[in-house]
C-alpha positions in Angstrom: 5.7 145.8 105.9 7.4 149.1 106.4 10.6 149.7 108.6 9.6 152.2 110.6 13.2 155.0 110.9 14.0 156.6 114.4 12.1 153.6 116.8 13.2 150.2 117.4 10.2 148.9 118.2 7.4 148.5 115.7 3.8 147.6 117.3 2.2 146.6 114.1 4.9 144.2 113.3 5.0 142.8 116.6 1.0 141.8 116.3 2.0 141.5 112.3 -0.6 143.6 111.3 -0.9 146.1 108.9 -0.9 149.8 110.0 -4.3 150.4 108.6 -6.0 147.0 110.9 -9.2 148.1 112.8 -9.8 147.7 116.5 -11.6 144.4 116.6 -8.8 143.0 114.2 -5.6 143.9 116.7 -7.7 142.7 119.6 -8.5 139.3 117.3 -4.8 139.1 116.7 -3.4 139.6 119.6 -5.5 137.3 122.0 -4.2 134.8 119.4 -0.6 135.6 119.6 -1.0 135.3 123.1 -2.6 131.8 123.0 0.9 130.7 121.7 2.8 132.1 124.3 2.5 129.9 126.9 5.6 129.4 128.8 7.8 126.2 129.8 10.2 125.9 132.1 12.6 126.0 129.3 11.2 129.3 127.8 10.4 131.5 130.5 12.4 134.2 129.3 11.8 133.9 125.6 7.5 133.9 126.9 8.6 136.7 128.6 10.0 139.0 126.1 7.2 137.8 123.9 4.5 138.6 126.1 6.3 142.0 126.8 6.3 142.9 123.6 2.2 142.1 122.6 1.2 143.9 125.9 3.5 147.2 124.6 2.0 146.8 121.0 -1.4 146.4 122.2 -1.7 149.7 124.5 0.1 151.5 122.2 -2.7 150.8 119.4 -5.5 150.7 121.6 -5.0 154.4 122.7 -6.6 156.2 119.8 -4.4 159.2 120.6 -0.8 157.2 121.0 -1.9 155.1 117.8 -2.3 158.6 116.2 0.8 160.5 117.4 2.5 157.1 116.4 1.2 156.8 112.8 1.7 161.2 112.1 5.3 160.3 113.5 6.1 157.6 110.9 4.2 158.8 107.8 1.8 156.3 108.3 -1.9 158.5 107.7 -1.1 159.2 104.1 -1.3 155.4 102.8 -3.4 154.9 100.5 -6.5 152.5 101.3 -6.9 148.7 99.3 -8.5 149.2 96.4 -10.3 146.6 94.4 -11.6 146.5 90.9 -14.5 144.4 89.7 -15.1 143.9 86.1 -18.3 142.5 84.4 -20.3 142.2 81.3 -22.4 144.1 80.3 -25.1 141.1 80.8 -24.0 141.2 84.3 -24.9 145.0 85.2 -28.5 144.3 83.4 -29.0 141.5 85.6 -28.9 138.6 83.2 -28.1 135.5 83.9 -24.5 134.1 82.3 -22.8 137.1 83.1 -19.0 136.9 83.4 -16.8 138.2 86.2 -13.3 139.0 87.1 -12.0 140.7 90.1 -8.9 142.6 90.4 -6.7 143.8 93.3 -5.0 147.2 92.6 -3.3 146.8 96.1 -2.4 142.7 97.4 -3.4 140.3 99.6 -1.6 141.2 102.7 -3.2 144.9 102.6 -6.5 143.1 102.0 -6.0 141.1 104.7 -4.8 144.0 106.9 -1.8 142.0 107.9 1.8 141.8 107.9 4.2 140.3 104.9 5.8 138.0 107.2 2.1 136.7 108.9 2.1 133.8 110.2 -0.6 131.2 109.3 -2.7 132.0 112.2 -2.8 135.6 111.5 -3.5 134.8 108.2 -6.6 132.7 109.7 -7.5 135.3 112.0 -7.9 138.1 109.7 -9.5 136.2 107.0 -12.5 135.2 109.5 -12.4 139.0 110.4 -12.7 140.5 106.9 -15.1 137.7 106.0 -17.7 138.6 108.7 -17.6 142.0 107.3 -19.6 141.1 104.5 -23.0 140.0 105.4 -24.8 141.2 101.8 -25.8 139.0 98.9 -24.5 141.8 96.7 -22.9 141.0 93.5 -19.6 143.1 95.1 -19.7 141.0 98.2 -19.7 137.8 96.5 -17.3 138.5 94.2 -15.1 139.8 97.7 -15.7 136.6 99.1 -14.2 134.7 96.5 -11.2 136.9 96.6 -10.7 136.6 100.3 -10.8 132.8 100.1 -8.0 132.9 97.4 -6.0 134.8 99.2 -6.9 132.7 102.2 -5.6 130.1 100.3 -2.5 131.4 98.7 -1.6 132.9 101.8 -1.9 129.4 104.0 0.0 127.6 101.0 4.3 127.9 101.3 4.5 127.4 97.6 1.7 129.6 96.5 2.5 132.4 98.7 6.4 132.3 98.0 5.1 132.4 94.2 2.5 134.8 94.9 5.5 137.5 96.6 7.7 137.4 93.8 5.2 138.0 91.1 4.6 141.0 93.7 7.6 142.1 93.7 7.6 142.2 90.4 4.9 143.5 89.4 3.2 145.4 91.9 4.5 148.5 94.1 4.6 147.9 97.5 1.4 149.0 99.1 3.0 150.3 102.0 6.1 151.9 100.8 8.7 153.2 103.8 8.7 157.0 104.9 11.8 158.8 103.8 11.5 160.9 106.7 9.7 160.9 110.2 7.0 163.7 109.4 7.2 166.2 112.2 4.2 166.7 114.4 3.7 170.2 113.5 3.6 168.9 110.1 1.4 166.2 110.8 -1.1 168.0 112.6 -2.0 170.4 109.7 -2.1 167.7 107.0 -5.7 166.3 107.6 -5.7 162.5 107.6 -6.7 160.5 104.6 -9.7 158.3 104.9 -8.6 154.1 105.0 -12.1 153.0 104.0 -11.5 149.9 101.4 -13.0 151.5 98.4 -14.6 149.0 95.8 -14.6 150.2 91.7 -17.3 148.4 89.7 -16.2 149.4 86.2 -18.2 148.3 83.2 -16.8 149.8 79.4 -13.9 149.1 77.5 -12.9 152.2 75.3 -14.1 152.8 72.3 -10.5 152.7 70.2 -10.5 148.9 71.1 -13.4 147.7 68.7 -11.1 149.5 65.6 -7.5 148.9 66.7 -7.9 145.8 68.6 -5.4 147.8 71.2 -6.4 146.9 75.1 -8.0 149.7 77.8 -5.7 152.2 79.0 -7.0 152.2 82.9 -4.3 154.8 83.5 -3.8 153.0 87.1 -0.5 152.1 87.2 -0.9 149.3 89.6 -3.3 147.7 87.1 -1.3 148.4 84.0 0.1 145.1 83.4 -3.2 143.1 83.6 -4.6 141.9 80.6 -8.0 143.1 79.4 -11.2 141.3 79.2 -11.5 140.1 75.8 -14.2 141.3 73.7 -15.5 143.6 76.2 -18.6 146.0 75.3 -18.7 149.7 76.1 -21.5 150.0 78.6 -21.6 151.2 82.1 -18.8 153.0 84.5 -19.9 153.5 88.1 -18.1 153.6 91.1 -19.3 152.2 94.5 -18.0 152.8 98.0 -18.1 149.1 100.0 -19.5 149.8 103.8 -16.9 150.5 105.9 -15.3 148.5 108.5 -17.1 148.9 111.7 -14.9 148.7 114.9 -16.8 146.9 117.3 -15.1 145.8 120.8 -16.8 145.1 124.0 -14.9 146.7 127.1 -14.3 143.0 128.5 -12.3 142.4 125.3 -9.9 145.6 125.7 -8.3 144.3 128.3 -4.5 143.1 127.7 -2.8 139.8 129.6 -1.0 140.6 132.7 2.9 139.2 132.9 2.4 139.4 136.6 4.0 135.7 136.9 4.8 132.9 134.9 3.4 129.8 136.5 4.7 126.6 135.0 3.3 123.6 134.0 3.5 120.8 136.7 2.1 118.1 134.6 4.3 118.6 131.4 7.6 119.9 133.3 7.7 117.3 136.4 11.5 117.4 136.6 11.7 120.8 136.2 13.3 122.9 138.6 11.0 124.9 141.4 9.4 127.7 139.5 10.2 131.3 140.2 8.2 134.1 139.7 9.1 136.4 136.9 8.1 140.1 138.0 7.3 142.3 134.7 4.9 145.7 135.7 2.1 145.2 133.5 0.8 148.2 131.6 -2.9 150.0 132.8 -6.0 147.5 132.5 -4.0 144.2 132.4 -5.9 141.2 134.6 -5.3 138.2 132.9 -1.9 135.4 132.5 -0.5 134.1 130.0 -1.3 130.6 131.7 -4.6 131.7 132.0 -4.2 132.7 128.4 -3.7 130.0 126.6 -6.7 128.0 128.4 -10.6 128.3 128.6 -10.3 131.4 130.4 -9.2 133.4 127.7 -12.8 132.8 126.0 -14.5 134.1 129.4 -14.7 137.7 128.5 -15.2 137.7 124.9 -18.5 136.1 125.5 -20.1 138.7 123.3 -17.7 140.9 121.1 -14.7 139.7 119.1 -15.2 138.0 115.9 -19.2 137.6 116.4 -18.2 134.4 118.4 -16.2 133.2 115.8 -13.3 130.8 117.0 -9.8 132.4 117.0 -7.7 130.5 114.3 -10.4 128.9 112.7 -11.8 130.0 109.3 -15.3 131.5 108.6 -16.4 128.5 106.7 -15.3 125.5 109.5 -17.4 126.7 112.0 -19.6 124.3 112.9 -23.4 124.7 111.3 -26.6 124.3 114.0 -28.6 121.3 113.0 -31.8 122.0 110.6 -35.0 121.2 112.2 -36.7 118.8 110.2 -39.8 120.0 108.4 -43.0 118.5 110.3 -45.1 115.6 108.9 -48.5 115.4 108.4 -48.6 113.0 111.5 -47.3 115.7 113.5 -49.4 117.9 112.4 -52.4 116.1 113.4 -51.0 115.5 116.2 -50.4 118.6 117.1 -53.5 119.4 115.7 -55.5 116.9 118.2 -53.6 118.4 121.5 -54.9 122.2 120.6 -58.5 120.9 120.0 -58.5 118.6 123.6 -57.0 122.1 125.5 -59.5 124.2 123.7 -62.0 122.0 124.9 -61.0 122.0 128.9 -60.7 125.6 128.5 -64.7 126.1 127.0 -65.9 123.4 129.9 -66.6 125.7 132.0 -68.7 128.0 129.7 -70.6 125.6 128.1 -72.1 124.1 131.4 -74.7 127.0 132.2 -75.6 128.1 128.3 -78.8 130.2 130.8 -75.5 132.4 131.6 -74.6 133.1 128.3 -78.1 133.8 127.1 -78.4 136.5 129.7 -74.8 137.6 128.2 -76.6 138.0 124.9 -79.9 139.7 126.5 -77.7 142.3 128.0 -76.5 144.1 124.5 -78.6 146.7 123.4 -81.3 145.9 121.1 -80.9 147.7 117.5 -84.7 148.2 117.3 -84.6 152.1 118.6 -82.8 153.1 115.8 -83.4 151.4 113.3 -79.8 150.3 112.4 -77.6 147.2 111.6 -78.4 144.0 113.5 -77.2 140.4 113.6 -80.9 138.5 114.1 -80.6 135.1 115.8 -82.9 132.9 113.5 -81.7 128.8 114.6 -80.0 127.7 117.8 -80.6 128.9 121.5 -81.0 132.1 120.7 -83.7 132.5 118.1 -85.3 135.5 117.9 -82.1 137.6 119.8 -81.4 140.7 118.4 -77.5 141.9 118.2 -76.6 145.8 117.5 -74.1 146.1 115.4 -72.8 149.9 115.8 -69.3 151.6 115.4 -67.5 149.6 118.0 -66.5 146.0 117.0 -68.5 143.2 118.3 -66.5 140.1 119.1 -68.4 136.5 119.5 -67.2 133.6 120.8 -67.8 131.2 123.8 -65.2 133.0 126.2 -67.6 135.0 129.1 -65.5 138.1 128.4 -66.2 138.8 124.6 -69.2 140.9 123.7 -71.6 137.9 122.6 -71.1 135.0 124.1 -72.1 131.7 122.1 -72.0 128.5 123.9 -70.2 125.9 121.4 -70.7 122.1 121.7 -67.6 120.0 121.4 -65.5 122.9 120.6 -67.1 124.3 117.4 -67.0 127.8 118.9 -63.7 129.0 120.0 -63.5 131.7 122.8 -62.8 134.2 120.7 -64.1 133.0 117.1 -64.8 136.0 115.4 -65.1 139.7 115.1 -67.9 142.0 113.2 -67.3 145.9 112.8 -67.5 148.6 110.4 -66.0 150.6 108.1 -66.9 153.4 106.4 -70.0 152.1 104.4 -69.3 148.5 104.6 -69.7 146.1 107.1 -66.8 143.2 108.0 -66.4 139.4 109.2 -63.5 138.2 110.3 -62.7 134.7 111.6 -60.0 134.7 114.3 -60.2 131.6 115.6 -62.3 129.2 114.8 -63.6 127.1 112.0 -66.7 125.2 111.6 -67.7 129.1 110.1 -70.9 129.2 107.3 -71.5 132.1 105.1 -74.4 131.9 102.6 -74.8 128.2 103.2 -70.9 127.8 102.2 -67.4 126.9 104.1 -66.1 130.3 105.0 -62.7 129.8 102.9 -61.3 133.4 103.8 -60.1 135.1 106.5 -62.4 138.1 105.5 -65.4 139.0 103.8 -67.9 142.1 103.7 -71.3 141.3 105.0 -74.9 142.5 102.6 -77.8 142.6 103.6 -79.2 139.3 104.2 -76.3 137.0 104.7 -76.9 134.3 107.1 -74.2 133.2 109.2 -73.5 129.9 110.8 -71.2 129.7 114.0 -71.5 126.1 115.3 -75.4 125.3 116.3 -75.8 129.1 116.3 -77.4 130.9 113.1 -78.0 134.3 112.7 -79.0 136.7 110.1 -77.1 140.2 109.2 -79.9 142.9 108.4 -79.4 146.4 107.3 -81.9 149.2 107.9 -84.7 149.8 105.3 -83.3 152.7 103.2 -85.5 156.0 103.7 -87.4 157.0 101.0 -86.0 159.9 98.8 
């Protein structure tokens, strides 16, 4: 982490954080730095200096304007953003299965992370979780990120792997955030425009040509990448470069809102003996409502009911949260089960219309006859209705045994459903379509789809109901 020259105090160290952490990821870290602040009787001053401290770090940052000022002060809008390199085979950018891949870090893990050298474990939680629930693609980059976050997840969380891991840095690789020589002056800053610190992700495919006749490795001309080995036997292919979304900052108002260091109540229960608590009187800064009592209980959870971490638990990784239960697939008895309820409700439901089938044949008797002009008709040829004649004109004509639809067939034990199916046309060709019904003849066969186009002649069968689709006699030429 950098030393910042000309202020002793240093807000992204204090939430240890790296300078280029998002919103959500500073309001992640410090309700979690907070969590671990709760005071005892014997540490009411140390709880109070810590508490200080967060509440001064996180207004400072959470004013985009003072986190500005701040970062042109100290040199801090120049750095340069993580950048990650992701080599495959050439199998791999076709496609093809049994590709090989190998991801490397031009920057390290902390400025992956976003965090401080000297994080803490539960940092180190916290912003893995964070970064992880950035990637929500099946990409070929994002999976190859994912890994990459969960080794350094792990090296991180590990004492020996990490102390390992920062000498090798050290090393081999420049410090990704190296210390300003100078605080830049705000004149200064203000005409130098600010570099972007969207993580950019280069997917590079070749190997020069020189290595197939010298043997010699690529020359990336990176000099943070120098010292890694090649690929062997890598083929010339493919070079292309890919920006990876950028890191949306996402906060609810509930969860901008700081603790409050109003008073320090002490704990009864765990400090019985204690002396009589005092209040400790710190002004809070603007917006604070919250203590640190209150912090490190349920209550802290209350207002982030919808924001930080998409309900992801602080200090817990991505992968430990628990999974909701699969619903098991149904069986074929619940199926028929299921199957046996819809048919006895669809049966109360048509009671009523099939006790006065007189009704419904005046329903039918009520649609105008297709004889004037000659055009499309359905003709009623078995069942009550024999002889009806049903116009079939531009608007669609829906039959079924509800009252409301425009021809109404009275169905015995539920072979016609209220709204069982639907004639119309289109352009030259005339359609049926089943809704919702079965028990459905077309041509003497099971209607097996949902949709078929009706010549001249087809009979259709709806329950006890048969009737006949007839097209005008064409004129002579």
């Amino acid at each position: 982490m950098f030393e910042a020259q000309g202020s002793p105090f240093n807000p992204y160290r204090a939430l240890q954080l790296h300078p280029q952490a998002p919103r959500d990821l500073i309001v992640a870290a410090y309700w979690r730095l907070v969590e671990r602040c709760r005071p005892r009787a014997s540490s009411r001053a140390s709880a109070e200096v810590a508490i200080g401290e967060l509440n001064a770090a996180y207004q400072l940052l959470l004013d985009p304007a003072a986190r500005l000022s701040y970062d042109d002060e100290h040199g801090l809008t120049k750095l340069a953003p993580p950048r990650i390199r992701i080599w495959r085979r050439p199998a791999g950018v076709l496609g093809l299965g049994g590709s090989r891949a190998e991801i490397r870090t031009a920057s390290d893990y902390y400025h992956l992370l976003r965090i401080d050298r000297e994080a803490d474990d539960d940092i180190v939680d916290v912003a893995h979780a964070w970064v992880a629930a950035q990637l929500t693609s099946q990409s070929v980059e994002d999976q190859l990120l994912r890994g990459l976050l969960d080794e350094a997840h792990r090296t991180l969380r590990d004492p020996q792997l990490r102390a390992r891991y920062n000498k090798s840095l050290k090393c081999h690789v420049p410090a990704a955030i190296p210390s300003p020589a100078a605080p830049v002056a705000p004149s200064a800053a203000a005409e130098a425009p600010a570099e972007t610190t969207e993580p950019e992700l280069e997917l590079v495919d070749v190997t020069p040509a020189r290595e197939a006749s010298t043997g010699e490795g690529p020359s990336l001309g990176d000099p943070q990448v120098e010292a890694v080995p090649a690929l062997p036997r890598a083929r010339p292919l493919l070079r292309m470069f890919r920006r990876s979304p950028a890191l949306i900052d996402v906060v609810s108002v509930a969860d901008e809102q700081p603790i409050a260091v109003a008073t320090l109540g002490g704990d009864a229960a765990d400090d019985a003996a204690a002396e009589p608590e005092r209040a400790i009187a710190i002004e809070p800064p603007p917006l604070l409502a919250a203590t640190p009592d209150a912090a490190a209980s349920v209550a802290v959870a209350d207002p982030r009911s919808d924001g930080l971490l998409r309900r992801l638990r602080l200090g817990s990784r991505l992968s430990s949260a628990p999974r909701a239960p699969r619903t098991p697939p149904p069986t074929v008895a619940d199926q028929r089960r299921e199957a046996e309820v819809a048919r006895d409700e669809r049966l109360l439901g048509l009671r009523d219309a099939d006790a006065a089938p007189a009704g419904a044949e005046s329903e039918v008797g009520q649609l105008p006859a297709a004889g004037a002009d000659g055009g499309p008709e359905l003709v009623f040829v078995a069942g009550p209705f024999t002889g009806s004649r049903v116009s079939v004109g531009q608007q669609a004509l829906t039959l079924g045994s509800n009252p409301a639809v425009d021809v109404v067939l009275p169905g015995l034990g539920g072979r016609v459903a209220p709204e069982h199916a639907r004639v119309w046309r289109h352009g030259r060709h005339f359609f049926f379509r089943q809704l919702d019904g079965g028990h459905t003849e077309i041509a003497g066969r099971p209607l097996s789809l949902p949709l078929v186009i009706l010549e001249d002649g087809d009979e259709i069968q709806i329950g006890q109901h048969r009737m006949r689709f007839a097209l005008p006699p064409e004129a002579d030429p």
